[in-house]
C-alpha positions in Angstrom: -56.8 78.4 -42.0 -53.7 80.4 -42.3 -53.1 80.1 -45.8 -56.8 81.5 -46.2 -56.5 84.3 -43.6 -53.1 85.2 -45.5 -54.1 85.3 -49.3 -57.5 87.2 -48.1 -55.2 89.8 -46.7 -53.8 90.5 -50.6 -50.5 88.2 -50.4 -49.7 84.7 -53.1 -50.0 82.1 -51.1 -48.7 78.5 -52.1 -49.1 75.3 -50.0 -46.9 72.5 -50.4 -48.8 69.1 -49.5 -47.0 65.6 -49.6 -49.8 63.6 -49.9 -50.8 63.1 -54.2 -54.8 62.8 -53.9 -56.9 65.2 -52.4 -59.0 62.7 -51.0 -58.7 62.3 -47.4 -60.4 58.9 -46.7 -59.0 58.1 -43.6 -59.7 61.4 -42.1 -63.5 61.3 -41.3 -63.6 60.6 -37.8 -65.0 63.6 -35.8 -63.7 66.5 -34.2 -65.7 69.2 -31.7 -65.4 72.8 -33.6 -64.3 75.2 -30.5 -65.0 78.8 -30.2 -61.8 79.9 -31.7 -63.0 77.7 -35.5 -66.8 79.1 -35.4 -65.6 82.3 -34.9 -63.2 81.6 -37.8 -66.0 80.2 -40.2 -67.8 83.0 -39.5 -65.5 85.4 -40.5 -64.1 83.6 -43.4 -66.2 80.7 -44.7 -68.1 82.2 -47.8 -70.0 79.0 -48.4 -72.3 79.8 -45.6 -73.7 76.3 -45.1 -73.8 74.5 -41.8 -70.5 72.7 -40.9 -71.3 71.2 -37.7 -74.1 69.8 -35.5 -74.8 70.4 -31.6 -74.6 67.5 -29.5 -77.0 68.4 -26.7 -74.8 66.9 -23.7 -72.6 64.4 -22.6 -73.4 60.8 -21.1 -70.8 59.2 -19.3 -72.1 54.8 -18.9 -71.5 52.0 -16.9 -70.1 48.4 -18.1 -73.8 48.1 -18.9 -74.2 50.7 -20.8 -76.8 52.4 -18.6 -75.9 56.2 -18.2 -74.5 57.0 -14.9 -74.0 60.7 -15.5 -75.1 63.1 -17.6 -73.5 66.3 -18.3 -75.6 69.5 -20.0 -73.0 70.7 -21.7 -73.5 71.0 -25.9 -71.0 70.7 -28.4 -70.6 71.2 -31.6 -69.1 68.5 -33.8 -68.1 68.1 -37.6 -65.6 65.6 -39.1 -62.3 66.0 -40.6 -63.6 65.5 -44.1 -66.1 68.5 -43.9 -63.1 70.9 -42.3 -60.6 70.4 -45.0 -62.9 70.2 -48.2 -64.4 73.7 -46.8 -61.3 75.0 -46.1 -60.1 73.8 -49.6 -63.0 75.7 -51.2 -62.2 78.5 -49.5 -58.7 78.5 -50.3 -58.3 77.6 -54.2 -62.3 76.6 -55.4 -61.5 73.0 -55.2 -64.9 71.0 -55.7 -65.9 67.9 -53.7 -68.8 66.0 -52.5 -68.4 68.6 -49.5 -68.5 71.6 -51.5 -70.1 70.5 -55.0 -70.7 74.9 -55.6 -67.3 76.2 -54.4 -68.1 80.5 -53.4 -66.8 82.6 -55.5 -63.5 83.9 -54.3 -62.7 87.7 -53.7 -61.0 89.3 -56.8 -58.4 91.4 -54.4 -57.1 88.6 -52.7 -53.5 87.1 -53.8 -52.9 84.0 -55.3 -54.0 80.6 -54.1 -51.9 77.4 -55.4 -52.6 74.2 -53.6 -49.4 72.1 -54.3 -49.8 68.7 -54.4 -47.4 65.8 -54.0 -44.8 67.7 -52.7 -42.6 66.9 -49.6 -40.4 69.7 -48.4 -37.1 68.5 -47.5 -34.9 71.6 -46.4 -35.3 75.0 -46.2 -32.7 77.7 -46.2 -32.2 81.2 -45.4 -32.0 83.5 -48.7 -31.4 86.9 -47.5 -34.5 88.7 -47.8 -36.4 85.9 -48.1 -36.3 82.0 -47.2 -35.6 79.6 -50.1 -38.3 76.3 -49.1 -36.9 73.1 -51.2 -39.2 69.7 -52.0 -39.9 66.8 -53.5 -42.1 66.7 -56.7 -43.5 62.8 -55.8 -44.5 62.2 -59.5 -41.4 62.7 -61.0 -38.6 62.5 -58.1 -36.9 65.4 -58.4 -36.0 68.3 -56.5 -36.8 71.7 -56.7 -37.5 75.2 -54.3 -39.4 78.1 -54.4 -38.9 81.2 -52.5 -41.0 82.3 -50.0 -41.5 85.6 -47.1 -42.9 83.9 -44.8 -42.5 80.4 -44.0 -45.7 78.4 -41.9 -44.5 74.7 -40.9 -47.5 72.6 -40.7 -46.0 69.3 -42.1 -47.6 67.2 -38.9 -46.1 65.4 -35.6 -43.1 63.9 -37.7 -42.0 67.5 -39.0 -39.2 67.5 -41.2 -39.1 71.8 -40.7 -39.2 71.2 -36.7 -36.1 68.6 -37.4 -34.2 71.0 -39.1 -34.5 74.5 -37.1 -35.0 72.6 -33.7 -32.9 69.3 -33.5 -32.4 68.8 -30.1 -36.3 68.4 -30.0 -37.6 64.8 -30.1 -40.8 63.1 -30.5 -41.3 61.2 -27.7 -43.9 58.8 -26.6 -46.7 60.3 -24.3 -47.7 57.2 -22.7 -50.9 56.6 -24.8 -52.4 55.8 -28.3 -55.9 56.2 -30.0 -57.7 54.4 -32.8 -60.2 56.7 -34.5 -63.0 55.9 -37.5 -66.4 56.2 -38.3 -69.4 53.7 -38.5 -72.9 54.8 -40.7 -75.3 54.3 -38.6 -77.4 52.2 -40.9 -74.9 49.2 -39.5 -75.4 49.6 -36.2 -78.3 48.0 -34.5 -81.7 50.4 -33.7 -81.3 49.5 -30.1 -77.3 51.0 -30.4 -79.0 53.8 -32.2 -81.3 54.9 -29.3 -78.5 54.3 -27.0 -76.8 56.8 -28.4 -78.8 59.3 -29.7 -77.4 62.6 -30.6 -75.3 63.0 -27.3 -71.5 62.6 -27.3 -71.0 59.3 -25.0 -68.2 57.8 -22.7 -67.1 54.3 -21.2 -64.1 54.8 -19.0 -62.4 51.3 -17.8 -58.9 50.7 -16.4 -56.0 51.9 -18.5 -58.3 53.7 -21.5 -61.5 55.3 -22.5 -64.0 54.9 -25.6 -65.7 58.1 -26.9 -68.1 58.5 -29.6 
């Protein structure tokens, strides 16, 4: 989001991404889009097509799976797939099954250089400016690139946080999730009805299950 709000404003813009594919296949489970992202969108997303869709409550069941409350409160949900390949498109064009017809970007924005395979592994201060250095994956060496403005988003295990906070440690917060996605055609018609297009929730001792 930043890299797109950024380049619109006129500046290059280059993002260095570890990972070597763009294909995020273990990133489709969902997500509820907030205010603060539809507002976003709206402002930014030149595709114009719809990104999310509006779950008209939320059920909370029993062991039975009988709903014991319901809550009339809508959301509005998309999957982690859909967000990046429409930011991507918004970004640098990229196509994908998301975005077959990426828009046509403004011509007095900066640069847009998606990066990928490459891991940063220090950065320094240059003066004026802050020198960023990584890892090109597919060949193993190291290089840098020089930059005014430095956004770390490299993830819970950030090598940037590491380096200009060290004293800070990730620590355990007492829980873990599993997340991933079913198509409905293999789940049963009764599971189907069931669920419907609410968000539901089965709380038991030490965990919850939402989908």
């Amino acid at each position: 989001m930043a890299a797109i709000v950024i380049r619109r404003l006129g500046n290059n813009v280059r993002v260095l991404e570890q990972n070597e594919s763009t294909i995020r296949e273990d990133r489709g489970a969902g997500i509820t889009v907030g205010s603060a992202a539809q507002e976003f969108f709206k402002t930014y997303d030149l595709t114009r097509k719809p990104y999310y869709v509006v779950c008209p409550g939320f059920n909370f069941l029993d062991s039975e799976s009988k709903v014991k409350r319901h809550l009339k409160r809508p959301m509005s949900n998309s999957t982690w797939n859909n967000l990046y390949y429409r930011l991507r498109a918004n970004f640098d064009a990229h196509r994908s099954e998301v975005c077959e017809n990426p828009p046509t970007l403004p011509k007095n924005q900066g640069d847009g250089v998606m990066q990928m395979g490459a891991k940063v592994t220090n950065i320094t201060n240059g003066g004026e400016d802050v020198i960023v250095e990584y890892r090109e994956a597919s060949k193993g060496i190291l290089k840098s690139v020089r930059a005014d403005l430095v956004i770390a988003a490299d993830g819970a295990s950030s090598t940037i946080r590491e380096i200009l906070l060290p004293d800070t440690k990730r620590t355990y917060s007492g829980y873990f999730a599993f997340r991933g996605i079913v198509s409905e055609n293999d789940v049963s018609q009764e599971v189907r009805k069931l669920l419907g297009s609410k968000v539901n929730a089965y709380s038991y001792t030490g965990g919850y299950i939402l989908w």
